[in-house]
BAROLO-544884 format. One record per residue: residue in three letters; x, y, z of N, C-alpha, C, O, CB in turn; residue number from 1; chain. Coordinates in nm, 2 decimals, padded with zeros to 4 digits. Each point is the difference from the previous one (the first is absolute). Glycine has a CB too. Layout:
BAROLO-544884
+-----+--------+--------+--------+--------+--------+--------+--------+--------+--------+--------+--------+--------+--------+--------+--------+-----+---+
:   r :    n.X :    n.Y :    n.Z :   ca.X :   ca.Y :   ca.Z :    c.X :    c.Y :    c.Z :    o.X :    o.Y :    o.Z :   cb.X :   cb.Y :   cb.Z :   k : c :
+-----+--------+--------+--------+--------+--------+--------+--------+--------+--------+--------+--------+--------+--------+--------+--------+-----+---+
: Ala :      X :      Y :      Z :      X :      Y :      Z :      X :      Y :      Z :      X :      Y :      Z :      X :      Y :      Z : NUM : A :
...
+-----+--------+--------+--------+--------+--------+--------+--------+--------+--------+--------+--------+--------+--------+--------+--------+-----+---+
END
This chain:
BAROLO-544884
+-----+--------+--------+--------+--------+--------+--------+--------+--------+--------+--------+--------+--------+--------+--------+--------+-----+---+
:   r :    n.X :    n.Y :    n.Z :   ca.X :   ca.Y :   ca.Z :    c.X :    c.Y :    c.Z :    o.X :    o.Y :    o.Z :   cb.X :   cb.Y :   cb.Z :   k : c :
+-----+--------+--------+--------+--------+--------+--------+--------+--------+--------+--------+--------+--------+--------+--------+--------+-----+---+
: Unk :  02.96 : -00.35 : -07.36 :  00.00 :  00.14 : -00.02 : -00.12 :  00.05 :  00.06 : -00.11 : -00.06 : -00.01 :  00.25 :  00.05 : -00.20 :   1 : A :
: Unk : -00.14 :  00.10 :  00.27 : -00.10 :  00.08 :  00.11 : -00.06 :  00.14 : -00.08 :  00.06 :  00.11 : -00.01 :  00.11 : -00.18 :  00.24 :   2 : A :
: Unk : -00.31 :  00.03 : -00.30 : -00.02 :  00.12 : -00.09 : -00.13 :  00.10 :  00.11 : -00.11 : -00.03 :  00.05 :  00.16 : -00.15 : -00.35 :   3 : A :
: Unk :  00.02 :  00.31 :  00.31 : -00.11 :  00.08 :  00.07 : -00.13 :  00.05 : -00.14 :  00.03 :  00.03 : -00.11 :  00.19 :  00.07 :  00.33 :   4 : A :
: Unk : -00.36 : -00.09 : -00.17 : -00.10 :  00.03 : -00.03 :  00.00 :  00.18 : -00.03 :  00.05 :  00.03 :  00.11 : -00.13 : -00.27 :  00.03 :   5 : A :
: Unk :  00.07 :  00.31 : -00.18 : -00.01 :  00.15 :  00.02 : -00.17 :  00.04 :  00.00 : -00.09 : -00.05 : -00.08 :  00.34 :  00.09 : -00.05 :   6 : A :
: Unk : -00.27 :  00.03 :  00.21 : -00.16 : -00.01 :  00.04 : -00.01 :  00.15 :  00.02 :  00.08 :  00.07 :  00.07 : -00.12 : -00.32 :  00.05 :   7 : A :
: Unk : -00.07 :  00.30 : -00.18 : -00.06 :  00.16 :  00.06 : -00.03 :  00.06 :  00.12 : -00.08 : -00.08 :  00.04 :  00.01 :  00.03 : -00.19 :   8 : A :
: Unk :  00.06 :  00.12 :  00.22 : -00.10 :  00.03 :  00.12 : -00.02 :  00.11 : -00.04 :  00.11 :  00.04 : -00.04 : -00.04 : -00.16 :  00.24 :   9 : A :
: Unk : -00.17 :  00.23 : -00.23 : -00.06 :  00.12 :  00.02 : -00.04 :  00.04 :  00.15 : -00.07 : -00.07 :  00.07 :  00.01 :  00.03 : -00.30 :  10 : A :
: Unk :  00.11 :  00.16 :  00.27 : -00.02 :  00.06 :  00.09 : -00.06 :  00.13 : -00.05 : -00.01 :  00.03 : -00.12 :  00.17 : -00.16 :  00.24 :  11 : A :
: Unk : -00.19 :  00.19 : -00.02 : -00.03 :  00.18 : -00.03 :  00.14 :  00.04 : -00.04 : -00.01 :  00.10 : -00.07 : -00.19 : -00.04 :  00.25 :  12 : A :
: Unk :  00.28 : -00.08 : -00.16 :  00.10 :  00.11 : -00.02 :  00.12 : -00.07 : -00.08 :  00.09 :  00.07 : -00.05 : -00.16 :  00.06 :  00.29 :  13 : A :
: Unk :  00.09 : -00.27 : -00.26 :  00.13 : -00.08 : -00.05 : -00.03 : -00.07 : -00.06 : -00.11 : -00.04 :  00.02 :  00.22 :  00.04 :  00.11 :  14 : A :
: Unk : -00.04 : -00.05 : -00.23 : -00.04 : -00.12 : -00.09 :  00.14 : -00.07 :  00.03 :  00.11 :  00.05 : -00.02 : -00.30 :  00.05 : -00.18 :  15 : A :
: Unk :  00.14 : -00.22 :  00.26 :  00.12 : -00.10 :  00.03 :  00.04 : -00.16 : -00.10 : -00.05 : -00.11 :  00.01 : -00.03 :  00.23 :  00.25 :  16 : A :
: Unk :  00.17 : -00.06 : -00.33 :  00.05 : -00.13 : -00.12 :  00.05 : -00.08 :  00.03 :  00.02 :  00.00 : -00.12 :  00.00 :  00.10 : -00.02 :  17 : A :
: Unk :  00.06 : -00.21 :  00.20 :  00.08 : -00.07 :  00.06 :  00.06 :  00.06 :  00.07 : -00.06 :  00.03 :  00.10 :  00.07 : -00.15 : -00.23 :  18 : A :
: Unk :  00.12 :  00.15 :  00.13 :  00.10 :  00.05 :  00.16 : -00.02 :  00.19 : -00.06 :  00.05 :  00.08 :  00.07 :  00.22 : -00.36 :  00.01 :  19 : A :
: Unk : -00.33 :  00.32 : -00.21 : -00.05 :  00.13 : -00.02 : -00.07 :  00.09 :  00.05 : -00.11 : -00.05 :  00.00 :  00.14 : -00.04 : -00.12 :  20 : A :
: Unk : -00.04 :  00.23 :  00.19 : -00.08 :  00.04 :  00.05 : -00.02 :  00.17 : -00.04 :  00.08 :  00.08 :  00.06 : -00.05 : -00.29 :  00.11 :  21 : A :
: Unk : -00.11 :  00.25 : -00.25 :  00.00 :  00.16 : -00.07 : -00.14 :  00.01 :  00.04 : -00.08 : -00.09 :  00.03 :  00.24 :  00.11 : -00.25 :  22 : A :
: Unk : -00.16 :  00.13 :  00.22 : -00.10 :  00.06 :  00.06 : -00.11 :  00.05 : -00.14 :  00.03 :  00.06 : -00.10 :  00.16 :  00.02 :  00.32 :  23 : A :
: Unk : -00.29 : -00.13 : -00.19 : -00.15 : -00.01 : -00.18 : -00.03 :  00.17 :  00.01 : -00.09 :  00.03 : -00.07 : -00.12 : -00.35 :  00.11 :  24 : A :
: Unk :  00.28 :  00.46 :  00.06 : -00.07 :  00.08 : -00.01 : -00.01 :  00.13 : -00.14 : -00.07 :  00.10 :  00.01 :  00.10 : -00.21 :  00.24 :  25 : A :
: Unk :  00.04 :  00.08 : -00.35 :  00.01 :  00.05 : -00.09 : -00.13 : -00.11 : -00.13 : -00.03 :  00.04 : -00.12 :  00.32 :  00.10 :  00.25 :  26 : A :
: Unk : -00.33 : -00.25 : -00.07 : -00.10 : -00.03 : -00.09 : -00.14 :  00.01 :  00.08 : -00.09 : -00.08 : -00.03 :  00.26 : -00.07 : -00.11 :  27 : A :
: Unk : -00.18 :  00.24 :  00.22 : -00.13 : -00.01 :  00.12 : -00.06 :  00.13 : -00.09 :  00.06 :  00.10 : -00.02 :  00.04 : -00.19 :  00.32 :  28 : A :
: Unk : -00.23 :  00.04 : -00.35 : -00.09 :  00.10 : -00.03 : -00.04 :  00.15 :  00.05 : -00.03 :  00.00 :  00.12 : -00.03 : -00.22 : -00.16 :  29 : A :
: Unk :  00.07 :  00.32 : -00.01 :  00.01 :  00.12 :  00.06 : -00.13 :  00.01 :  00.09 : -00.09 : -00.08 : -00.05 :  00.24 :  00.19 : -00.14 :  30 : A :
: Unk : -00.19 : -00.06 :  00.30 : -00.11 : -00.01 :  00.10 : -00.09 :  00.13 : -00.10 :  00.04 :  00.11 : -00.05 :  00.11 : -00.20 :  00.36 :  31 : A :
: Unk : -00.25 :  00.04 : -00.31 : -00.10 :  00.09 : -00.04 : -00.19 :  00.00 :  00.09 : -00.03 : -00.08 :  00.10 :  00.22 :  00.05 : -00.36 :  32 : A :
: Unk : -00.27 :  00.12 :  00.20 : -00.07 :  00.02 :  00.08 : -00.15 : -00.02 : -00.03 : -00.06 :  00.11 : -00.03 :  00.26 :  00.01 :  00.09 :  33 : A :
: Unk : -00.27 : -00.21 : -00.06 : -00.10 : -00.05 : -00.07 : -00.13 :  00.11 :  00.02 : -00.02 :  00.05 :  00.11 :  00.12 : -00.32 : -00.08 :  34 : A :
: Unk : -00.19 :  00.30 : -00.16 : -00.10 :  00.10 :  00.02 : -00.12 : -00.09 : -00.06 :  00.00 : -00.06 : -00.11 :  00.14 :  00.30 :  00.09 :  35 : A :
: Unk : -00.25 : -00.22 :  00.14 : -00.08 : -00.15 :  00.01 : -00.15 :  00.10 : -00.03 : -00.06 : -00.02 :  00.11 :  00.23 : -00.20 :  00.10 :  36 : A :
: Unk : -00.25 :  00.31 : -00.32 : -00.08 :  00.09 :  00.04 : -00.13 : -00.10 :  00.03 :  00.01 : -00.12 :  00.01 :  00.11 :  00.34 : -00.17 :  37 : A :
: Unk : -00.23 : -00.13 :  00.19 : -00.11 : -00.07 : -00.03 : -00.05 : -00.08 : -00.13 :  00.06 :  00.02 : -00.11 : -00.09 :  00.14 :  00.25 :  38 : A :
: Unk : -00.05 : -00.23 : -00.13 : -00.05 : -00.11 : -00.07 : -00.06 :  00.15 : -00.17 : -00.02 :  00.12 :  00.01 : -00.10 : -00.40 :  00.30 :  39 : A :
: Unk :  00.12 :  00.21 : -00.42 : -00.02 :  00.14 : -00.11 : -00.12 : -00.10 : -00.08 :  00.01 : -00.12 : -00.03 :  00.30 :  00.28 : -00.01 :  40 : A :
: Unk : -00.41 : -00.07 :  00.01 : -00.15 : -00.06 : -00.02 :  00.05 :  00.00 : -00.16 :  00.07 :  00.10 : -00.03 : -00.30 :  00.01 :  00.25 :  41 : A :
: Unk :  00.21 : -00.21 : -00.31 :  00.04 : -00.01 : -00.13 : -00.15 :  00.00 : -00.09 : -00.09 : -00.06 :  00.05 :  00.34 : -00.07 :  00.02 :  42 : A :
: Unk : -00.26 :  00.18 : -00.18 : -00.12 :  00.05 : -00.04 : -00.02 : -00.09 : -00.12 :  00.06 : -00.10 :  00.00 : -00.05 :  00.36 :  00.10 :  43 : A :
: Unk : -00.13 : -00.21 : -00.23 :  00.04 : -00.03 : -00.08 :  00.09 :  00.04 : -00.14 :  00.03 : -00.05 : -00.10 : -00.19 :  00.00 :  00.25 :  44 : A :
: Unk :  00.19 :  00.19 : -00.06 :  00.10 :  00.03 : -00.11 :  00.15 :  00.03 :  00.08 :  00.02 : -00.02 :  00.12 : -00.23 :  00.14 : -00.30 :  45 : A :
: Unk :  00.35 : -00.06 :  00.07 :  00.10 : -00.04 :  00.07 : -00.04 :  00.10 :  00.09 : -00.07 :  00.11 :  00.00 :  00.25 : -00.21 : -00.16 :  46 : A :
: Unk : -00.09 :  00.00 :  00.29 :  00.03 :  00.12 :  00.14 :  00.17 : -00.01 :  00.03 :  00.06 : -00.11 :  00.00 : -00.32 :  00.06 :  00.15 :  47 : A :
: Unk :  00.30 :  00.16 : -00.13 :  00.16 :  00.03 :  00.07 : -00.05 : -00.06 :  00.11 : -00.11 :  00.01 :  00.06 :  00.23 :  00.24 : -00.15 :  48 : A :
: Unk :  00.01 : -00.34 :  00.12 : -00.02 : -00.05 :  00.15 :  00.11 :  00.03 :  00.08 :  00.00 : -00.01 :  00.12 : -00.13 : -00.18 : -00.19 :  49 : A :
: Unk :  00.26 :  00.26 : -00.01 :  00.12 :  00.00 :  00.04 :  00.10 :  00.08 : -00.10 :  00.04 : -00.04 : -00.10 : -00.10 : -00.17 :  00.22 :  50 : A :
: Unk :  00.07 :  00.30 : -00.08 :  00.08 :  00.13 : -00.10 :  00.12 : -00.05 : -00.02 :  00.05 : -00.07 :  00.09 : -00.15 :  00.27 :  00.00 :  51 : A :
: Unk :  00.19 : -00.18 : -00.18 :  00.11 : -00.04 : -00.05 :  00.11 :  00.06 :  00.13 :  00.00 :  00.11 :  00.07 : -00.09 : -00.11 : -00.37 :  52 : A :
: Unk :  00.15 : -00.08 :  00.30 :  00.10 :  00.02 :  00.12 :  00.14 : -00.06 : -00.10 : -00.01 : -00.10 : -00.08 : -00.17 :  00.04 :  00.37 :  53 : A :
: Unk :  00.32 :  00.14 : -00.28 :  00.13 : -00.07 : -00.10 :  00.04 : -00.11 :  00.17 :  00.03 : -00.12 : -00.01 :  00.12 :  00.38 : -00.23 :  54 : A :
: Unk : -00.17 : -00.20 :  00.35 :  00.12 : -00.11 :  00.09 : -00.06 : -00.09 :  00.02 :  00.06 : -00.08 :  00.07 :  00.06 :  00.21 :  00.04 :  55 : A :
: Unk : -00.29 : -00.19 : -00.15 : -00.09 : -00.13 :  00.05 :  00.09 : -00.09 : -00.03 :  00.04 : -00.04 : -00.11 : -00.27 :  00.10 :  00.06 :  56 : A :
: Unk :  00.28 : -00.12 :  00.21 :  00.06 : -00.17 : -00.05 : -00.09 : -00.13 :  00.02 :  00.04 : -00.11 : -00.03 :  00.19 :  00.20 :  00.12 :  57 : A :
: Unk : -00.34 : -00.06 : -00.05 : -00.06 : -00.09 :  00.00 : -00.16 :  00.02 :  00.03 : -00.03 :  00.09 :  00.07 :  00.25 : -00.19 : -00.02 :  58 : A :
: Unk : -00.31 :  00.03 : -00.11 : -00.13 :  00.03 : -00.06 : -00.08 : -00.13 :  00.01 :  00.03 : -00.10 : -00.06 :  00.06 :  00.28 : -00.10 :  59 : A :
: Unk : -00.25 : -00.17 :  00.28 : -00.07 : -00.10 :  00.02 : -00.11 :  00.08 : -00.03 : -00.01 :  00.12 :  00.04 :  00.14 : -00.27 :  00.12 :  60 : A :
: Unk : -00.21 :  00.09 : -00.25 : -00.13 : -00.01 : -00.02 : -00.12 : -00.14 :  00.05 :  00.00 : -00.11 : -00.06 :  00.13 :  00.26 : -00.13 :  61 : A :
: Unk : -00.19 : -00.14 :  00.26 : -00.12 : -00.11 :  00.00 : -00.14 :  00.06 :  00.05 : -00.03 :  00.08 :  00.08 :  00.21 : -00.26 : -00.03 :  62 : A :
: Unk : -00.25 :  00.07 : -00.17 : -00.16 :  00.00 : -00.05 : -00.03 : -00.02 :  00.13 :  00.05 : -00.10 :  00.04 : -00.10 :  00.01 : -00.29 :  63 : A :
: Unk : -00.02 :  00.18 :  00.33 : -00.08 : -00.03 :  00.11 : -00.14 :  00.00 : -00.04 : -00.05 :  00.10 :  00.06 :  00.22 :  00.00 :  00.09 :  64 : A :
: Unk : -00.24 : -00.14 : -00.21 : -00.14 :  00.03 : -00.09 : -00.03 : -00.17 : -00.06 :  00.09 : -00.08 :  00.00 : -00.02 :  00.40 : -00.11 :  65 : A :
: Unk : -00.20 : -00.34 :  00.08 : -00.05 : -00.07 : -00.08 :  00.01 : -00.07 : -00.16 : -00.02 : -00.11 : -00.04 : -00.07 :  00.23 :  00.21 :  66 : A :
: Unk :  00.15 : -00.01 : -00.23 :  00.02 :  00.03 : -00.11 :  00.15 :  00.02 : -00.06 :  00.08 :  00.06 :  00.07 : -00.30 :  00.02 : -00.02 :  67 : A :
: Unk :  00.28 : -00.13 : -00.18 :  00.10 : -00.01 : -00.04 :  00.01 :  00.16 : -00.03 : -00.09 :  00.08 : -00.02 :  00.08 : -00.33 : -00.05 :  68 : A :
: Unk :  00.19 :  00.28 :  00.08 :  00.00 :  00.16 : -00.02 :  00.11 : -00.02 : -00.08 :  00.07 : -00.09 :  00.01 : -00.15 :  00.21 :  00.20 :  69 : A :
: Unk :  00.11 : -00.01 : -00.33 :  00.13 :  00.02 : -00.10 :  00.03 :  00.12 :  00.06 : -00.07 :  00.09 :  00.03 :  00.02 : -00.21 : -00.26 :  70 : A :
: Unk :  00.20 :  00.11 :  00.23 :  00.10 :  00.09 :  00.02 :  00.11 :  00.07 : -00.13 :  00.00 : -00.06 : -00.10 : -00.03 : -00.08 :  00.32 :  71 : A :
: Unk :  00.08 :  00.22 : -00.22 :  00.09 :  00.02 : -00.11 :  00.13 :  00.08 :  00.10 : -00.04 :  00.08 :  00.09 : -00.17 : -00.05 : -00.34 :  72 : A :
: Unk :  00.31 : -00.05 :  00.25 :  00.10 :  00.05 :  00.06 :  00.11 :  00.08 : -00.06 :  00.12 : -00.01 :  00.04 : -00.18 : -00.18 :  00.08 :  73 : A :
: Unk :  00.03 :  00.28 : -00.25 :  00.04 :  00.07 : -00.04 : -00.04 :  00.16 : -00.06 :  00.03 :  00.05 : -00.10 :  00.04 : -00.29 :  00.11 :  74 : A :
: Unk : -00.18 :  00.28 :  00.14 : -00.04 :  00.11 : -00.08 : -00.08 : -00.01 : -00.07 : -00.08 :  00.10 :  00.01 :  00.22 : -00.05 :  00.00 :  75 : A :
: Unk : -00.18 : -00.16 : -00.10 : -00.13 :  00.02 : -00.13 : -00.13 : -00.07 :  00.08 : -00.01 : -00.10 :  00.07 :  00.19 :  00.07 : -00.33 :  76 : A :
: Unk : -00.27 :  00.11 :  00.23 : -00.20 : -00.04 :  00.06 :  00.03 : -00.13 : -00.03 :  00.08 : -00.04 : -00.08 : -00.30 :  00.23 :  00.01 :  77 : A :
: Unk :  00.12 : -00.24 :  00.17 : -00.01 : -00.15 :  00.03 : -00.15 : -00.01 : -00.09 : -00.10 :  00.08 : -00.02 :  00.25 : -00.12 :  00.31 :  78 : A :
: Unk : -00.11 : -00.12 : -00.33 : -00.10 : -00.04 : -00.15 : -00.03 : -00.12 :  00.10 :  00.10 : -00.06 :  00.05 :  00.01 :  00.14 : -00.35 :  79 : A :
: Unk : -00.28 : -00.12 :  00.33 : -00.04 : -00.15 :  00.01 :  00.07 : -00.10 : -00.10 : -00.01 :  00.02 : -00.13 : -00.22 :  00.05 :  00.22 :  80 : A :
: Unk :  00.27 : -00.14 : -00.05 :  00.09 : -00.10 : -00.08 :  00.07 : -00.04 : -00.04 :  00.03 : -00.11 : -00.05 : -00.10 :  00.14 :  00.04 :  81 : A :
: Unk :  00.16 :  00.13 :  00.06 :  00.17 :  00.03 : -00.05 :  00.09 : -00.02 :  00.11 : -00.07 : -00.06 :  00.08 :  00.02 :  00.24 : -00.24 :  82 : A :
: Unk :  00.17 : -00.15 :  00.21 :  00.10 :  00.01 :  00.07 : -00.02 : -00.08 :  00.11 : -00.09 : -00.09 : -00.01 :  00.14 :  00.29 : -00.08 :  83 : A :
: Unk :  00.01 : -00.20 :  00.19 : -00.01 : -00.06 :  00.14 : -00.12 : -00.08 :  00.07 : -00.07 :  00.07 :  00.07 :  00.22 :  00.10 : -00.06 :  84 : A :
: Unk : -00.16 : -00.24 : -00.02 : -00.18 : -00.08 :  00.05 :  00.08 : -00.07 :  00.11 :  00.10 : -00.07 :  00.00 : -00.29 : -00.01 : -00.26 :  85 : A :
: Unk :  00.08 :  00.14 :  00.38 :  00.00 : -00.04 :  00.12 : -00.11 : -00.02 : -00.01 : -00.08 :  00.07 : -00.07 :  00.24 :  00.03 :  00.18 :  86 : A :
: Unk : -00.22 : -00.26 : -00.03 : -00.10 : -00.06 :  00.01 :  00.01 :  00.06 :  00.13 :  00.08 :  00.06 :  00.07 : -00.09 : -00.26 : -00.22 :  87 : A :
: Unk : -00.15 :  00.14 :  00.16 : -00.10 :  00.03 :  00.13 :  00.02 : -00.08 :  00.07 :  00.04 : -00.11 : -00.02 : -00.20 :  00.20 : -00.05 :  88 : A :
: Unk :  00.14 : -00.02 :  00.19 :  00.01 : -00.08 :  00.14 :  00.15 :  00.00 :  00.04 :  00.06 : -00.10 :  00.04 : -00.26 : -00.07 : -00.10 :  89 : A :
: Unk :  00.25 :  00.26 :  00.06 :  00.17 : -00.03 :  00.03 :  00.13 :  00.01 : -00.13 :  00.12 :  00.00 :  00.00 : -00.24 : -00.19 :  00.18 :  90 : A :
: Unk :  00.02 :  00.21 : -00.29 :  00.08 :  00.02 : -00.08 :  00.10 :  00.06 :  00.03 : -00.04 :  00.08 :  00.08 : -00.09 : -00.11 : -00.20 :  91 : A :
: Unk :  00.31 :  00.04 :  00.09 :  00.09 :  00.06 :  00.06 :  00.13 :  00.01 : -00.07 :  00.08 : -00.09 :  00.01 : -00.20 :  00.03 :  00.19 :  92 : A :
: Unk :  00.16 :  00.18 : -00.29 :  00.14 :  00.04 : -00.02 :  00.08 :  00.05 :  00.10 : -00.01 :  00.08 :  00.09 : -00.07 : -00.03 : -00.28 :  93 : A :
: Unk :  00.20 : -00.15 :  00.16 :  00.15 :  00.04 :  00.12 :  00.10 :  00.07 : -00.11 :  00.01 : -00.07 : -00.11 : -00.01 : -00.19 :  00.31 :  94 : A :
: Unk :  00.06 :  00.36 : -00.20 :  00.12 :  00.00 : -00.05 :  00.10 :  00.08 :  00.06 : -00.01 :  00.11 :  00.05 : -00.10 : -00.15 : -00.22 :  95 : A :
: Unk :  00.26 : -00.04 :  00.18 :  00.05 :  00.08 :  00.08 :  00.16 :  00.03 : -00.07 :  00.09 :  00.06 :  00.06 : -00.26 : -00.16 :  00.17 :  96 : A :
: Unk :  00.20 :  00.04 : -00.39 :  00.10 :  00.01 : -00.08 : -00.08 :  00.06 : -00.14 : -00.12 : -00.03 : -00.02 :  00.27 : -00.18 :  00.14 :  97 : A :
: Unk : -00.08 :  00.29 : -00.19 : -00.07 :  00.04 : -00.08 : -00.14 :  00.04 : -00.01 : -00.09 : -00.05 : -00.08 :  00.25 : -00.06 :  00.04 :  98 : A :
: Unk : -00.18 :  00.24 :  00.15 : -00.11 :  00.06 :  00.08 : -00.03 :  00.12 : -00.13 :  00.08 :  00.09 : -00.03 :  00.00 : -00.15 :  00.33 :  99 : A :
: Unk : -00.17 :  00.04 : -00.33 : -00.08 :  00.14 : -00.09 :  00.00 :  00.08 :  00.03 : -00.03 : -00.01 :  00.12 : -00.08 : -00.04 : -00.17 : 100 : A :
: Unk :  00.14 :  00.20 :  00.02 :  00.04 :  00.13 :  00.07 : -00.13 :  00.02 : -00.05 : -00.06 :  00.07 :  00.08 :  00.33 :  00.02 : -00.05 : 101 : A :
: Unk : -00.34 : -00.11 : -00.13 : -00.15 :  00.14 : -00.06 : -00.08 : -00.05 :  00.09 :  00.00 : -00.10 :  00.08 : -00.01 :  00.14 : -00.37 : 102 : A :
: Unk : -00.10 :  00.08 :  00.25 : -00.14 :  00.02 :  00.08 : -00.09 : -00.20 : -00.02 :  00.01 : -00.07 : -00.10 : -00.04 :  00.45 :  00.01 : 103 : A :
: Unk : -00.03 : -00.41 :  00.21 : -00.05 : -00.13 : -00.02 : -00.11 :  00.05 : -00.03 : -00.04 :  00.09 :  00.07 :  00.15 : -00.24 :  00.05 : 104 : A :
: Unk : -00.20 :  00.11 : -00.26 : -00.16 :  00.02 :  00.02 : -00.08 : -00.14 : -00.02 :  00.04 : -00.08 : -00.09 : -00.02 :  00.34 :  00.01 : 105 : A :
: Unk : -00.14 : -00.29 :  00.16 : -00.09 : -00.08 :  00.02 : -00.09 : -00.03 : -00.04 : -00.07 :  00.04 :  00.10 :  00.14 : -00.01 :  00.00 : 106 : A :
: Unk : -00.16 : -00.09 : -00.17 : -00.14 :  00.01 : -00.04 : -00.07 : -00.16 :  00.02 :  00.06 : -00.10 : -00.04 :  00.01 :  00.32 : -00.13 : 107 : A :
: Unk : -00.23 : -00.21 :  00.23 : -00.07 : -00.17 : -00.05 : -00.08 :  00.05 : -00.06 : -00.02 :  00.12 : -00.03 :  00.04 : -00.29 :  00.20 : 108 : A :
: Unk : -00.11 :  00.04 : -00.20 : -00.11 : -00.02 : -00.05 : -00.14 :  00.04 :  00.05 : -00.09 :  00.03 : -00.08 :  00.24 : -00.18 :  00.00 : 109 : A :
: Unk : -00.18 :  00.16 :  00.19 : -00.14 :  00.04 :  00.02 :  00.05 :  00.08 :  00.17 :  00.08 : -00.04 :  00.08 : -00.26 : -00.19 : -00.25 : 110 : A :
: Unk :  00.09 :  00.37 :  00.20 :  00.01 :  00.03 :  00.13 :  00.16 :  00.08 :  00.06 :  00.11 :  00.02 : -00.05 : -00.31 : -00.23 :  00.05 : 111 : A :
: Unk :  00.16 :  00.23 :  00.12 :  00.08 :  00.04 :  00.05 :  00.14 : -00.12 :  00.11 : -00.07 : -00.09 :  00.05 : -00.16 :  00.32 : -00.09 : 112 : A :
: Unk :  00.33 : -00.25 :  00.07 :  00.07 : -00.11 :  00.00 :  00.10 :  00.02 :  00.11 :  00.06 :  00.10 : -00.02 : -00.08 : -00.14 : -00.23 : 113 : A :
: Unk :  00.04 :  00.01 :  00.34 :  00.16 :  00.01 :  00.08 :  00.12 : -00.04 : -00.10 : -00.01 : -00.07 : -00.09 : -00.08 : -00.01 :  00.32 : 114 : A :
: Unk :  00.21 :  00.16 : -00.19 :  00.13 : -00.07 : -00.03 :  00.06 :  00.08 :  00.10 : -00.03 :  00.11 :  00.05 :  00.03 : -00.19 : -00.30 : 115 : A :
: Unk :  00.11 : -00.01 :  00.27 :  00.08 :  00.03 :  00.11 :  00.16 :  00.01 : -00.01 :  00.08 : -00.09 :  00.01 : -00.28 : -00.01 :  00.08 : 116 : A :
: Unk :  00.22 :  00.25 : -00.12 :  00.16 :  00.04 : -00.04 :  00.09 : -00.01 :  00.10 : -00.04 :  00.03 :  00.11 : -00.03 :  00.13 : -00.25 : 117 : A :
: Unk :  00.17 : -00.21 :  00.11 :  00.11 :  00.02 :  00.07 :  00.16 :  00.07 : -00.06 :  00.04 : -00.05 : -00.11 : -00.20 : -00.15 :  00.23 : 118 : A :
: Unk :  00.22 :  00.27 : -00.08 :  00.17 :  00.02 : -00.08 :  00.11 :  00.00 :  00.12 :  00.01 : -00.03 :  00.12 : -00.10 :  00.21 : -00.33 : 119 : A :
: Unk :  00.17 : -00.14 :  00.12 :  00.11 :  00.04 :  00.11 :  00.14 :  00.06 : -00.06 :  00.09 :  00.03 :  00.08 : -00.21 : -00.21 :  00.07 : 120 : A :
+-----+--------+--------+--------+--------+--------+--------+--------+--------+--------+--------+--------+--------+--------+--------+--------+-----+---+
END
């Protein structure tokens, strides 16, 4: 008995199942448009780094700075200690499912800090 293998191929445009062939464009992510501002100096107390947006699908933060930074992603002042801790040197939040619509605010521990917003 002669058993065929069924194997994947992904293309841009087809998903090919054995002798199957449908078109993936109703599961292709809608095109959107990434807003990359300047680098936002984070203090010691909270700072808005990013105003509440409802359509944000996706949300990059990273510590460009020395120093660890806390985030809160719902609107409420950022507390040293509390919410989102991005480490220094690259520290870096990706999210691109279950994206926070409220205002992001930021705060460290000593001085003035880079972080580096991204949405979309």
């Amino acid at each position: 008995m002669l058993r065929l293998k069924r194997y994947i191929f992904i293309s841009a445009l087809f998903i090919v199942y054995g002798f199957q062939v449908s078109p993936v464009f109703s599961q292709m992510p809608r095109a959107f448009s990434m807003e990359n501002p300047a680098a936002v100096a984070i203090s010691t107390s909270s700072t808005n780094v990013l105003a509440a947006k409802e359509d944000r699908r996706i949300l990059i933060l990273v510590n460009d700075s020395d120093t660890t930074i806390y985030c809160t992603l719902d609107s409420t002042p950022a507390v040293v200690g509390r919410g989102v801790r991005l480490n220094s040197n690259g520290g870096t939040l990706f999210m691109d499912t279950a994206v926070p619509t409220g205002a992001i605010n930021c705060i460290n521990g000593s001085g003035s800090k880079n972080l580096i917003p991204i949405q979309g």
